[in-house]
PDB file with SEQRES, HELIX, SHEET and CRYST1 records, atoms N, CA, C and O in Angstrom:
SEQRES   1 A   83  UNK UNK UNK UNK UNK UNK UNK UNK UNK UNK UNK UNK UNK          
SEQRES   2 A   83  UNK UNK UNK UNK UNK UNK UNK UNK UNK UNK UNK UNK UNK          
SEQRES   3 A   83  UNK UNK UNK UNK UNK UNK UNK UNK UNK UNK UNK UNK UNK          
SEQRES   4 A   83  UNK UNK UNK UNK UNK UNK UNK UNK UNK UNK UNK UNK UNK          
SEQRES   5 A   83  UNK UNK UNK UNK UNK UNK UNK UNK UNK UNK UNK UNK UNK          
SEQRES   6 A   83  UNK UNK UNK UNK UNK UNK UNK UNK UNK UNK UNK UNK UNK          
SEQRES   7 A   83  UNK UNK UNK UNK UNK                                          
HELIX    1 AA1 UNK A    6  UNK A   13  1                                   8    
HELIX    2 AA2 UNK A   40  UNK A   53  1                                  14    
HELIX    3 AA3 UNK A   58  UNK A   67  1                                  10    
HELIX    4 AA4 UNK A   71  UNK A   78  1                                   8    
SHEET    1 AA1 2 UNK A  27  UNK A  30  0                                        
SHEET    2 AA1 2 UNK A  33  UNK A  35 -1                                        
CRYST1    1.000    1.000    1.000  90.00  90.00  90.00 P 1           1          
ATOM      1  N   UNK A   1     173.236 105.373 101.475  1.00  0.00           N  
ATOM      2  CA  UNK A   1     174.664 105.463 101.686  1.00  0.00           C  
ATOM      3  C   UNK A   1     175.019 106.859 102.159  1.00  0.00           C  
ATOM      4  O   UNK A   1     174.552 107.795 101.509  1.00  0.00           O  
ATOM      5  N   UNK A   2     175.745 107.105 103.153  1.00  0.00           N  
ATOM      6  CA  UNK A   2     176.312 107.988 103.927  1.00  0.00           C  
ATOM      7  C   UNK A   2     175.125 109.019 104.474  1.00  0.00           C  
ATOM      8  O   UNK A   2     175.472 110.101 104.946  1.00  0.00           O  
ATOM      9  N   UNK A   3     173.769 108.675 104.403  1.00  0.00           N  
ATOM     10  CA  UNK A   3     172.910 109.179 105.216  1.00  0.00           C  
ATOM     11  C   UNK A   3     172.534 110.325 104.095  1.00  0.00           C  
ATOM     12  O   UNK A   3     172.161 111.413 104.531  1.00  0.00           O  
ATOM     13  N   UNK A   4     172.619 110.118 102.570  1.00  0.00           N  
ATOM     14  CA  UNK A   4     172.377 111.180 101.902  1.00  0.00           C  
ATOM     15  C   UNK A   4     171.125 110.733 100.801  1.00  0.00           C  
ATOM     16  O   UNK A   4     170.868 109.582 100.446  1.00  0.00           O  
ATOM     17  N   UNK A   5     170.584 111.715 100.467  1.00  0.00           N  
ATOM     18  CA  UNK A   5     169.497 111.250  99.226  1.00  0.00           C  
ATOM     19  C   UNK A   5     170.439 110.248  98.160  1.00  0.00           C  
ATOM     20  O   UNK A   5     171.627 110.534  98.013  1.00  0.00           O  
ATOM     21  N   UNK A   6     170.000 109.369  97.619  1.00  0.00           N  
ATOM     22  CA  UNK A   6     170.616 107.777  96.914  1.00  0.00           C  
ATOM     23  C   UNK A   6     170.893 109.001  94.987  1.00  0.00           C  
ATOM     24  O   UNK A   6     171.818 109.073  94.178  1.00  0.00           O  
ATOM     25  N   UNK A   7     169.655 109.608  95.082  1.00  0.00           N  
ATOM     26  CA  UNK A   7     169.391 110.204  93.591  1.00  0.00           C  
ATOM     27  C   UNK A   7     170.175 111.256  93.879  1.00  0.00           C  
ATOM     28  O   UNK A   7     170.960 111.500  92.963  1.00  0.00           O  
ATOM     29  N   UNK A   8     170.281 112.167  95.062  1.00  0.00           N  
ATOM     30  CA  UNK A   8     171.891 112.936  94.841  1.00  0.00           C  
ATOM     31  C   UNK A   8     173.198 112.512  94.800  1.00  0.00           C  
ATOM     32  O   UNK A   8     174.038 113.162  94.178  1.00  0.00           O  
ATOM     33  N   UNK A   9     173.519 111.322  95.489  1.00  0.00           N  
ATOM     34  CA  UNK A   9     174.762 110.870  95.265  1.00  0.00           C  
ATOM     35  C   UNK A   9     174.966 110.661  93.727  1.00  0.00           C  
ATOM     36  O   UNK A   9     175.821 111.285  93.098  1.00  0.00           O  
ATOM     37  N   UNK A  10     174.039 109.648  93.106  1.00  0.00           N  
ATOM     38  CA  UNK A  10     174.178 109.618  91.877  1.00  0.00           C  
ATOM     39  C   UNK A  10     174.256 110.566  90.896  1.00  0.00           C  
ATOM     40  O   UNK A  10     174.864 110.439  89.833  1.00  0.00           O  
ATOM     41  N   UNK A  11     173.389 111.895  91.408  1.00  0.00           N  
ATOM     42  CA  UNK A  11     173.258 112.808  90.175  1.00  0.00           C  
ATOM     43  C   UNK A  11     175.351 113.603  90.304  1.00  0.00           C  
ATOM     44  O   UNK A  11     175.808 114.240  89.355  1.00  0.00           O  
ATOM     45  N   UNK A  12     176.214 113.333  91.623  1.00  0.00           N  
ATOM     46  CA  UNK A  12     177.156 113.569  92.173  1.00  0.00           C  
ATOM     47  C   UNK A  12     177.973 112.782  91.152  1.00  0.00           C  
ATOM     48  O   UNK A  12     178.661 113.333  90.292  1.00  0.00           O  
ATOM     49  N   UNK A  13     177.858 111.446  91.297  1.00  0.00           N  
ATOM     50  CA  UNK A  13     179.688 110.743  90.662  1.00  0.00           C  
ATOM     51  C   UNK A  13     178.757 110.131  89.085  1.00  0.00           C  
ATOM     52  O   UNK A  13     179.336 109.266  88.428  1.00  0.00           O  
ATOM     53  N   UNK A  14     177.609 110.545  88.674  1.00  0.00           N  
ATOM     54  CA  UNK A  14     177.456 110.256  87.570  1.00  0.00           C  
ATOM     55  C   UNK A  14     178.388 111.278  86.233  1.00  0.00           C  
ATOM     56  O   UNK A  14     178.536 111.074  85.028  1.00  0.00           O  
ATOM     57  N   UNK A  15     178.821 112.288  87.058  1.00  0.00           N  
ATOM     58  CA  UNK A  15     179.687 113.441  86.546  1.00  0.00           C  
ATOM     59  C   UNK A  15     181.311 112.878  87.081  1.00  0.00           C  
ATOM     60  O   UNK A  15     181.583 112.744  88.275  1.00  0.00           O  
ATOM     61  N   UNK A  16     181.985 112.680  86.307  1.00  0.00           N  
ATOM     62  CA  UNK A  16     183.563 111.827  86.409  1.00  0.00           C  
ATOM     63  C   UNK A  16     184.160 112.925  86.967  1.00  0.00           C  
ATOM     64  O   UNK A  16     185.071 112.673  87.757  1.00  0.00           O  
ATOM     65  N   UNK A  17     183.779 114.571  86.687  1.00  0.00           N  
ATOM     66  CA  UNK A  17     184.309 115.380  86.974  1.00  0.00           C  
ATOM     67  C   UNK A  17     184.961 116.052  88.496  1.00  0.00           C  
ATOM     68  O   UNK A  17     186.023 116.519  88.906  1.00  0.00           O  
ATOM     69  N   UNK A  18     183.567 115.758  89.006  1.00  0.00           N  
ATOM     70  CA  UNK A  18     183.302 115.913  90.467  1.00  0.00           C  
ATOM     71  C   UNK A  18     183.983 115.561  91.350  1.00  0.00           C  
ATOM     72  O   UNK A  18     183.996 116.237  92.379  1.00  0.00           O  
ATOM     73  N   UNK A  19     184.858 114.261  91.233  1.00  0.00           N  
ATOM     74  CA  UNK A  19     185.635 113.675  92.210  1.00  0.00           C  
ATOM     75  C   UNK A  19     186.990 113.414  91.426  1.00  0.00           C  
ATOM     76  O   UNK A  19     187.064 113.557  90.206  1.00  0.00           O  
ATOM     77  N   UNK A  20     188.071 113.014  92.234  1.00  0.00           N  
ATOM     78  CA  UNK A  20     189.568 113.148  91.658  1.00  0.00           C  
ATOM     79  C   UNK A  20     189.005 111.686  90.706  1.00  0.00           C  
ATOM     80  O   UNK A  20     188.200 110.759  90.793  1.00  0.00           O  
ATOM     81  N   UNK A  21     189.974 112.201  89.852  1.00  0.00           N  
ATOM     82  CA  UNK A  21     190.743 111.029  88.709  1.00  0.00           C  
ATOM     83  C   UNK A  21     190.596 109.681  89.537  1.00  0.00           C  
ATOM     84  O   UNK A  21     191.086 109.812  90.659  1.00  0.00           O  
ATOM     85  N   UNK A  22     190.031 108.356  89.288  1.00  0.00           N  
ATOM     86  CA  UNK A  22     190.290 107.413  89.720  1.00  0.00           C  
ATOM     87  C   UNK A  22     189.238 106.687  90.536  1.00  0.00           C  
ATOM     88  O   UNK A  22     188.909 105.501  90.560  1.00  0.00           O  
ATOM     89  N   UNK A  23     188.675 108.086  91.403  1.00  0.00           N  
ATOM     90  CA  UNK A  23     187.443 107.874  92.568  1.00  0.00           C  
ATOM     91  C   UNK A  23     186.224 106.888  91.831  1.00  0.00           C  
ATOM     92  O   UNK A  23     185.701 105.816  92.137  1.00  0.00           O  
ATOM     93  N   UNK A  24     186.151 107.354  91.285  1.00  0.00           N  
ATOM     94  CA  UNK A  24     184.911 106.598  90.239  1.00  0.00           C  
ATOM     95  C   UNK A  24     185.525 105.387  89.255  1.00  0.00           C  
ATOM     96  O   UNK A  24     186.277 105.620  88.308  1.00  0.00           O  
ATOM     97  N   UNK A  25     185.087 104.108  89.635  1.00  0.00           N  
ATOM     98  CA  UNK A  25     185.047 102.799  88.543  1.00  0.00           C  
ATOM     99  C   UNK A  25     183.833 102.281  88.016  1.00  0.00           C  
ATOM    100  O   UNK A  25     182.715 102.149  88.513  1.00  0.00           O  
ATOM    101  N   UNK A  26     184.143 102.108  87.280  1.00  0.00           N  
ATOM    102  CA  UNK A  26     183.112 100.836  86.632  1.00  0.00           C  
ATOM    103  C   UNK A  26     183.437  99.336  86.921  1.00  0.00           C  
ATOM    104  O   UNK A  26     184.542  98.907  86.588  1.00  0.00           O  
ATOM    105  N   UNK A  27     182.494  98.491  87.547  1.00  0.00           N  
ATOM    106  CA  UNK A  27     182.335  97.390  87.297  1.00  0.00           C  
ATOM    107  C   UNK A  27     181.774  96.286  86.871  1.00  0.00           C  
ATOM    108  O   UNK A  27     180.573  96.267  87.140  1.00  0.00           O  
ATOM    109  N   UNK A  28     182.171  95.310  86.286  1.00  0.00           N  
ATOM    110  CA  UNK A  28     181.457  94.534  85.447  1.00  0.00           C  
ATOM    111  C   UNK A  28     180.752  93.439  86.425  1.00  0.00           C  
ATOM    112  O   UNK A  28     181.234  92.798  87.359  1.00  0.00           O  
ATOM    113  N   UNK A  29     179.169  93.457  85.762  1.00  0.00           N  
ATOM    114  CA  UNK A  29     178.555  92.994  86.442  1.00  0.00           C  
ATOM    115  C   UNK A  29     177.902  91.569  86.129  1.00  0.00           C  
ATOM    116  O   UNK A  29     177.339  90.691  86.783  1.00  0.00           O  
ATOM    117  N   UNK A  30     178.354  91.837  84.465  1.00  0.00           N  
ATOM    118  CA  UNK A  30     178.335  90.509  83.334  1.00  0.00           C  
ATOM    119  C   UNK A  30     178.920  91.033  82.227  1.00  0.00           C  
ATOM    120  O   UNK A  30     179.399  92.163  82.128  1.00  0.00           O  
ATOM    121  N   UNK A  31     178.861  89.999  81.211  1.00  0.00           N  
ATOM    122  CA  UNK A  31     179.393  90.313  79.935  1.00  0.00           C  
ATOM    123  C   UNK A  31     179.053  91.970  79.557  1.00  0.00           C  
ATOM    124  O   UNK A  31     179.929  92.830  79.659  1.00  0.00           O  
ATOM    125  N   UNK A  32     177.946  92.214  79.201  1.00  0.00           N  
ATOM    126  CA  UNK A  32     177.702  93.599  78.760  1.00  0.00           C  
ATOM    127  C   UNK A  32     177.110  94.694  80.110  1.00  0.00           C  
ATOM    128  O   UNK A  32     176.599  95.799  79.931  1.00  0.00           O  
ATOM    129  N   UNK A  33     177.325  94.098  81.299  1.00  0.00           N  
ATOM    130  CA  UNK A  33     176.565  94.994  82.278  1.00  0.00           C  
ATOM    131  C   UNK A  33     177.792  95.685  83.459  1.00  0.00           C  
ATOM    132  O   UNK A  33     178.679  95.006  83.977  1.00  0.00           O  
ATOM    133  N   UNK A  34     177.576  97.152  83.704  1.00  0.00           N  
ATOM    134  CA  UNK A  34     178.512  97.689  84.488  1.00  0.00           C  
ATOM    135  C   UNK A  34     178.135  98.605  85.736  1.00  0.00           C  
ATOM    136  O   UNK A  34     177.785  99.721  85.352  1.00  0.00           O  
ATOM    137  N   UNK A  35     178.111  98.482  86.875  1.00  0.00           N  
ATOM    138  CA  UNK A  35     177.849  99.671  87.424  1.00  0.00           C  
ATOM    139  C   UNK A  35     179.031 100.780  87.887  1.00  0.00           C  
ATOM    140  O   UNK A  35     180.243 100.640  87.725  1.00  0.00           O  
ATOM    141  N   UNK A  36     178.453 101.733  88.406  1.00  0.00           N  
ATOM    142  CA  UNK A  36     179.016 102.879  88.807  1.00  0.00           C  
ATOM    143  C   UNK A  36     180.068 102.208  90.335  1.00  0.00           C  
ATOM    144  O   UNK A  36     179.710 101.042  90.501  1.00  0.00           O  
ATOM    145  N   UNK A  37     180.563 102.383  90.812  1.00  0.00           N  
ATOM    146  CA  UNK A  37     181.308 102.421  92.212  1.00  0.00           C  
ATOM    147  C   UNK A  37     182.492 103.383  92.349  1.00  0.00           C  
ATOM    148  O   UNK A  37     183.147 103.666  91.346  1.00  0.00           O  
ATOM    149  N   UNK A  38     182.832 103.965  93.703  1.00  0.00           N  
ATOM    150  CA  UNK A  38     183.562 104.536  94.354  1.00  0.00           C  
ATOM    151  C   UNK A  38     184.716 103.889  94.929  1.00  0.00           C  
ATOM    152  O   UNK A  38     184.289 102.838  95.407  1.00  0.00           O  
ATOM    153  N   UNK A  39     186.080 103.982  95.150  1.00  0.00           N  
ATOM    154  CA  UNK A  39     186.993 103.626  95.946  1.00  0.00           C  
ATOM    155  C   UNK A  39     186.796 104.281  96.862  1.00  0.00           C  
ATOM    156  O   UNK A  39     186.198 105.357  96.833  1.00  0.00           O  
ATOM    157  N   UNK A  40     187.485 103.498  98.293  1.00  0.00           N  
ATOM    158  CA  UNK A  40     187.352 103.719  99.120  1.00  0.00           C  
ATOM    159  C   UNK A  40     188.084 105.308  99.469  1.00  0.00           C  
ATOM    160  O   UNK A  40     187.928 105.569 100.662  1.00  0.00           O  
ATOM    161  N   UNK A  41     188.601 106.066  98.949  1.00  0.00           N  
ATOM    162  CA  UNK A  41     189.252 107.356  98.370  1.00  0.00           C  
ATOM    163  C   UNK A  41     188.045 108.164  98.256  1.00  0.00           C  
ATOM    164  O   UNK A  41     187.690 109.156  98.894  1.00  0.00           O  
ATOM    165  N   UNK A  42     187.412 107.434  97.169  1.00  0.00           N  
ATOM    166  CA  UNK A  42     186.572 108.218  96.515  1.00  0.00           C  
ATOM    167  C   UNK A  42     185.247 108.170  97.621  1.00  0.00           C  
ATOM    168  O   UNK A  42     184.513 109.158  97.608  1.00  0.00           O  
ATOM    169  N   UNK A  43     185.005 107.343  98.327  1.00  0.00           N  
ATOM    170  CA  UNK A  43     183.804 107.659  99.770  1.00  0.00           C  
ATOM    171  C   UNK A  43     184.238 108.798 100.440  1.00  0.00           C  
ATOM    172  O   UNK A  43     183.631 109.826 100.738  1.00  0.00           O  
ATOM    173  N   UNK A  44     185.842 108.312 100.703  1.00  0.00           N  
ATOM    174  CA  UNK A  44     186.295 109.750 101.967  1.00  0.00           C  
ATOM    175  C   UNK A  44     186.161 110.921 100.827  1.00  0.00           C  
ATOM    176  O   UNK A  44     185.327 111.752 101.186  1.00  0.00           O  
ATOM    177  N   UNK A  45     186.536 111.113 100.011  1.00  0.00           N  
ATOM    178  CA  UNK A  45     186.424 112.158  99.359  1.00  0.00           C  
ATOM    179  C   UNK A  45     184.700 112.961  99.194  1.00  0.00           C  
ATOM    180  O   UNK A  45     184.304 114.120  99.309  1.00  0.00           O  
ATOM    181  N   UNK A  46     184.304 112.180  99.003  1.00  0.00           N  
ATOM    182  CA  UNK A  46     182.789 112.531  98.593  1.00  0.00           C  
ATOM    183  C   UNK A  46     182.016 113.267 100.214  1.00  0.00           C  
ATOM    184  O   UNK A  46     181.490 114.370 100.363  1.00  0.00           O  
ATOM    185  N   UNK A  47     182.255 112.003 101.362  1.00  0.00           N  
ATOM    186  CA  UNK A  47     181.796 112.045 102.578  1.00  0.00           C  
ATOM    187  C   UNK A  47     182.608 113.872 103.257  1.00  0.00           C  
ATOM    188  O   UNK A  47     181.926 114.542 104.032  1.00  0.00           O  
ATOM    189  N   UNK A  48     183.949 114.357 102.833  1.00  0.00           N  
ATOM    190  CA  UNK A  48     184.651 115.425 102.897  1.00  0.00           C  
ATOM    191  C   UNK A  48     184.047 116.737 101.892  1.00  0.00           C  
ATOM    192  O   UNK A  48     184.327 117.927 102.039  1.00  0.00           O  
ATOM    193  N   UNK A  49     183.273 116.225 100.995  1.00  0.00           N  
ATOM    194  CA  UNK A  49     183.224 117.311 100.003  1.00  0.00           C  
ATOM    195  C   UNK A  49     181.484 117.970 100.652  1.00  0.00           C  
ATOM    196  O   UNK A  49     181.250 119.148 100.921  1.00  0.00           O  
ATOM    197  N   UNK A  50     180.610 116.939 100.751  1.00  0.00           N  
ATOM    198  CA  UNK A  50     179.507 116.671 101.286  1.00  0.00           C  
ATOM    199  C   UNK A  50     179.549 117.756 102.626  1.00  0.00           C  
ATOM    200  O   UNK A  50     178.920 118.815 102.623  1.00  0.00           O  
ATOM    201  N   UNK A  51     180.389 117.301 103.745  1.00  0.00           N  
ATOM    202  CA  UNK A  51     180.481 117.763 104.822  1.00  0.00           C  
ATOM    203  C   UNK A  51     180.828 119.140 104.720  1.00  0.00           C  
ATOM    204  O   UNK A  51     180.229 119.987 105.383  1.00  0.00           O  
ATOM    205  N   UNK A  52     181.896 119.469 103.816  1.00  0.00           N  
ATOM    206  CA  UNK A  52     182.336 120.981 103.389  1.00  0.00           C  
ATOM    207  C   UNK A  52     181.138 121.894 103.146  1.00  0.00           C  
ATOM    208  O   UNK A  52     180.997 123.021 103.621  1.00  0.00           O  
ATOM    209  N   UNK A  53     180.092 121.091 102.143  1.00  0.00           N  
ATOM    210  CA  UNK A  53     179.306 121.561 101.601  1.00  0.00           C  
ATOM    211  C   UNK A  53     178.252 122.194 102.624  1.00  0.00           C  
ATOM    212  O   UNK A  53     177.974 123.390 102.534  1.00  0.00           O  
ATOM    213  N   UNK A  54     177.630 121.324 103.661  1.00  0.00           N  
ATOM    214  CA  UNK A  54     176.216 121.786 104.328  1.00  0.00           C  
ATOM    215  C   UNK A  54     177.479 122.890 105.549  1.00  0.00           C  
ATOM    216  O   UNK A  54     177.697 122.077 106.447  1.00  0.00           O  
ATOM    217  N   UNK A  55     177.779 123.375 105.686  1.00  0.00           N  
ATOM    218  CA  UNK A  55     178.275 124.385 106.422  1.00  0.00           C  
ATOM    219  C   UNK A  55     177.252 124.997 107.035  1.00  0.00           C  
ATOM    220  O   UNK A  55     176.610 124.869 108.078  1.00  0.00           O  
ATOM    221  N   UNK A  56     177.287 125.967 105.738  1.00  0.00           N  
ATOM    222  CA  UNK A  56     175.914 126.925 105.951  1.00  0.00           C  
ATOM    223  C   UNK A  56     174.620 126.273 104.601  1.00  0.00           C  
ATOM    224  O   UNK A  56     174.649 125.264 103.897  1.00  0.00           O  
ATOM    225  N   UNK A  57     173.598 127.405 104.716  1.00  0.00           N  
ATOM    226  CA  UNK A  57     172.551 127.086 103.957  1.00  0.00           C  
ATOM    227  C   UNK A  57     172.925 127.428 102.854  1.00  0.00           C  
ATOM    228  O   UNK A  57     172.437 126.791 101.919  1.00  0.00           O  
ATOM    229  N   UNK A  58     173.825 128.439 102.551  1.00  0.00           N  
ATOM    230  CA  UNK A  58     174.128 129.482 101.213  1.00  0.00           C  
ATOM    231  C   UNK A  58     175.141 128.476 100.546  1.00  0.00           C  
ATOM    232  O   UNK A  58     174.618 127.856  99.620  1.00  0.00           O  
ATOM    233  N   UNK A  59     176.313 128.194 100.757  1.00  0.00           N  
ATOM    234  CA  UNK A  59     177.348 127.026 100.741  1.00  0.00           C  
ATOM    235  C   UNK A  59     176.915 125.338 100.209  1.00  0.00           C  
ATOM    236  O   UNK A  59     177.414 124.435  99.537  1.00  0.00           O  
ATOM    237  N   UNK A  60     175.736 125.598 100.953  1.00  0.00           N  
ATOM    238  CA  UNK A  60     175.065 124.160 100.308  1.00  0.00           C  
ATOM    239  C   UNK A  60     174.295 124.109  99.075  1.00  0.00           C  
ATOM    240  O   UNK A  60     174.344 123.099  98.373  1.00  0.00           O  
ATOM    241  N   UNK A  61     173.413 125.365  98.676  1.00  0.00           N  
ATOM    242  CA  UNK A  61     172.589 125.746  97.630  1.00  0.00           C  
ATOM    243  C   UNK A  61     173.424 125.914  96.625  1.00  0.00           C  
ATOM    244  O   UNK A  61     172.905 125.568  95.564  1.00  0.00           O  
ATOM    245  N   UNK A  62     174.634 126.349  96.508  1.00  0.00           N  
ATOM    246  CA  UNK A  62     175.632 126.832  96.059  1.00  0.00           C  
ATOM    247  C   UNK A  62     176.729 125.446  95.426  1.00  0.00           C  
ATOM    248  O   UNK A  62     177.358 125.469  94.368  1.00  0.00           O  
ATOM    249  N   UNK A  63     176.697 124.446  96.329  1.00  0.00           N  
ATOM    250  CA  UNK A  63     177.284 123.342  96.073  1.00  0.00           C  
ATOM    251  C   UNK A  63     176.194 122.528  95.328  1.00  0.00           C  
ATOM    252  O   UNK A  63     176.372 121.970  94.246  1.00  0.00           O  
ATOM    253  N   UNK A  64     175.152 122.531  95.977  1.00  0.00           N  
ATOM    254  CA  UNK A  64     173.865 121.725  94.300  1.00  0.00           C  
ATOM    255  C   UNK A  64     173.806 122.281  93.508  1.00  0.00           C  
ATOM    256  O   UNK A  64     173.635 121.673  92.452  1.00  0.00           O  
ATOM    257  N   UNK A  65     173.884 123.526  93.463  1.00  0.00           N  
ATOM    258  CA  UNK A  65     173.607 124.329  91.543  1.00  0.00           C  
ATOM    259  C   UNK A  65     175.317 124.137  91.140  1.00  0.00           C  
ATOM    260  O   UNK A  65     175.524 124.921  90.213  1.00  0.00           O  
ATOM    261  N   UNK A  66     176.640 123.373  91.497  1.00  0.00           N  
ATOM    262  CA  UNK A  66     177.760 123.784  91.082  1.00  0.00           C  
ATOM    263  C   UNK A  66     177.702 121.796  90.502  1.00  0.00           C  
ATOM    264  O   UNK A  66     178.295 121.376  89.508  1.00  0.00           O  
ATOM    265  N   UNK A  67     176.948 121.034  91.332  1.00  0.00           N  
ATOM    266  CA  UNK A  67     177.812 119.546  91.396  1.00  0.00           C  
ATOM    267  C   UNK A  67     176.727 118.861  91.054  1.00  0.00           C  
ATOM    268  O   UNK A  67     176.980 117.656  91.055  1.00  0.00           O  
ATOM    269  N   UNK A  68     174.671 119.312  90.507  1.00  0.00           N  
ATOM    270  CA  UNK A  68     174.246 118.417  90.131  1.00  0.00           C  
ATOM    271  C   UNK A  68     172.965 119.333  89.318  1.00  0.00           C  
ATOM    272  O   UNK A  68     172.120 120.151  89.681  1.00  0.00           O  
ATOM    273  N   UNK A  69     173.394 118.622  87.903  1.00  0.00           N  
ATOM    274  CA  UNK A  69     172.819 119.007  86.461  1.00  0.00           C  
ATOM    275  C   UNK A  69     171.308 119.018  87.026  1.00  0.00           C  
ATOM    276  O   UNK A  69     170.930 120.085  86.541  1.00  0.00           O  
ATOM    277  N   UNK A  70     170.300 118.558  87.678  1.00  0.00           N  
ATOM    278  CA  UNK A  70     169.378 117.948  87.112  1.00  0.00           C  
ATOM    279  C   UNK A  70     168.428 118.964  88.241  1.00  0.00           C  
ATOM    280  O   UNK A  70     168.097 118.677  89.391  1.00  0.00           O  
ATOM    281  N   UNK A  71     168.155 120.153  87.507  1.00  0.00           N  
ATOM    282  CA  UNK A  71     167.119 121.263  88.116  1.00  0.00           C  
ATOM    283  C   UNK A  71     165.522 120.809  89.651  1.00  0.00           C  
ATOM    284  O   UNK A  71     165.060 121.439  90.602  1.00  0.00           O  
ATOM    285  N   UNK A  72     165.240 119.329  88.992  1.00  0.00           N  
ATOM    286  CA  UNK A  72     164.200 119.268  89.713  1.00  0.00           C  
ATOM    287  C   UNK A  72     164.963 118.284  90.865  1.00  0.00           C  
ATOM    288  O   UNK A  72     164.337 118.525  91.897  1.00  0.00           O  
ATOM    289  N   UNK A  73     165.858 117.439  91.134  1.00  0.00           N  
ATOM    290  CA  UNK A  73     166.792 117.185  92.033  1.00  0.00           C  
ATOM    291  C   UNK A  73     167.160 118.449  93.074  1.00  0.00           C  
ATOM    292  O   UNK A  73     167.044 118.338  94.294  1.00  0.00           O  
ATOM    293  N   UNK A  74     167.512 119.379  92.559  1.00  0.00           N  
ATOM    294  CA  UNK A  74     168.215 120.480  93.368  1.00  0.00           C  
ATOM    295  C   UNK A  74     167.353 120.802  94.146  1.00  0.00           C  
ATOM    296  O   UNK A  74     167.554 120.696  95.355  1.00  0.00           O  
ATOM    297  N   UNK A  75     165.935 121.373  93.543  1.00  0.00           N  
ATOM    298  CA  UNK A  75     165.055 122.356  94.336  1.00  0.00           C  
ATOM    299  C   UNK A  75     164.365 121.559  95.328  1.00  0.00           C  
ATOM    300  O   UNK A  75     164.035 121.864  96.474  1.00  0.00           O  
ATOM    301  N   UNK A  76     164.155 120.129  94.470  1.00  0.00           N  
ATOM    302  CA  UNK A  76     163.871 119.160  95.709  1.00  0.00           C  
ATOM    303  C   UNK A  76     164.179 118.982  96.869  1.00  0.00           C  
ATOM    304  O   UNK A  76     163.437 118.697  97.809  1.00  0.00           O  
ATOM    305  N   UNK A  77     165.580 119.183  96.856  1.00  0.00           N  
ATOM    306  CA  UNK A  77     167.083 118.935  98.172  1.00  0.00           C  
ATOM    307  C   UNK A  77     166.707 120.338  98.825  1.00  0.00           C  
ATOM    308  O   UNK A  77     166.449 120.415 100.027  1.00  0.00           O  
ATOM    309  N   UNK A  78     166.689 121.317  98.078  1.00  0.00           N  
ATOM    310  CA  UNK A  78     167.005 122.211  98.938  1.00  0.00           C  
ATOM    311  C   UNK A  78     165.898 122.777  99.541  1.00  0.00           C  
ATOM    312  O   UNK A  78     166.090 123.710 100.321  1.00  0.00           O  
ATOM    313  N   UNK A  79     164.670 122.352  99.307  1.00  0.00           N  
ATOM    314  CA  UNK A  79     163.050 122.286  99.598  1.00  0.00           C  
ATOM    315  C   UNK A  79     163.089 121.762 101.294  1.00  0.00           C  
ATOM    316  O   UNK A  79     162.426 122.084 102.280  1.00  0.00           O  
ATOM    317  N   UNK A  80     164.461 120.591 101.013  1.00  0.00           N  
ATOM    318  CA  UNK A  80     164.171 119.886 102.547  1.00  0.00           C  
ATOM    319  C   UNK A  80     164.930 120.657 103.611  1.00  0.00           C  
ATOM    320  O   UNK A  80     165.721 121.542 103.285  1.00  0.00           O  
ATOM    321  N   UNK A  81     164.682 120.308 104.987  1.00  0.00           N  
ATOM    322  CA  UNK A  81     165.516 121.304 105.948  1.00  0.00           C  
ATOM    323  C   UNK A  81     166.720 120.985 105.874  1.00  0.00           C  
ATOM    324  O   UNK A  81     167.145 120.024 105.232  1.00  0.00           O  
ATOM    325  N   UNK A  82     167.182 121.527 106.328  1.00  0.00           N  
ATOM    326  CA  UNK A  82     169.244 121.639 106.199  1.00  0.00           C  
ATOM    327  C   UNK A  82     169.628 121.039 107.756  1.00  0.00           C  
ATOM    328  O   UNK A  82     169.098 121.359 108.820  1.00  0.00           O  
ATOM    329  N   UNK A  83     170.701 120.086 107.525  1.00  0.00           N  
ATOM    330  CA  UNK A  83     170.784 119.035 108.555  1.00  0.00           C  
ATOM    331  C   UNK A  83     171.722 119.874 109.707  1.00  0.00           C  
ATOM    332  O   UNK A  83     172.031 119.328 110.766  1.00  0.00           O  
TER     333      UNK A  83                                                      
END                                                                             
């Protein structure tokens, strides 16, 4: 989805914080089962925050150590070339 690593998006809106109030739902998938989803708000938002982000190289390193907890994710991402 949106041409980005699947395990960064997630390590992204698994944090409620990250995106406005609302962007992020849960849906029920059965009685006890829910996943994660985005409004369509919450894509443009993400796809805007994303884009802000890879600017430069410094801006982007800077936006993974600010928007995703998970140390071996980051160095991974930022291991790869910058688009």
């Amino acid at each position: 989805m949106l041409g980005e690593d699947p395990e960064l998006l997630e390590a992204i809106v698994c944090n409620d914080d990250n995106l406005t109030y609302g962007s992020i739902i849960s849906v029920y998938t059965g009685p006890d089962d829910t996943i994660t989803a985005l409004t369509d708000d919450g894509i443009g938002e993400l796809k805007d925050m994303l884009r802000d982000a890879r600017i430069t190289t410094e801006t982007w390193h800077a936006f993974l150590d600010d928007f995703v907890d998970d140390a071996e994710l980051v160095a991974r991402i930022k291991a790869q070339s910058p688009r």
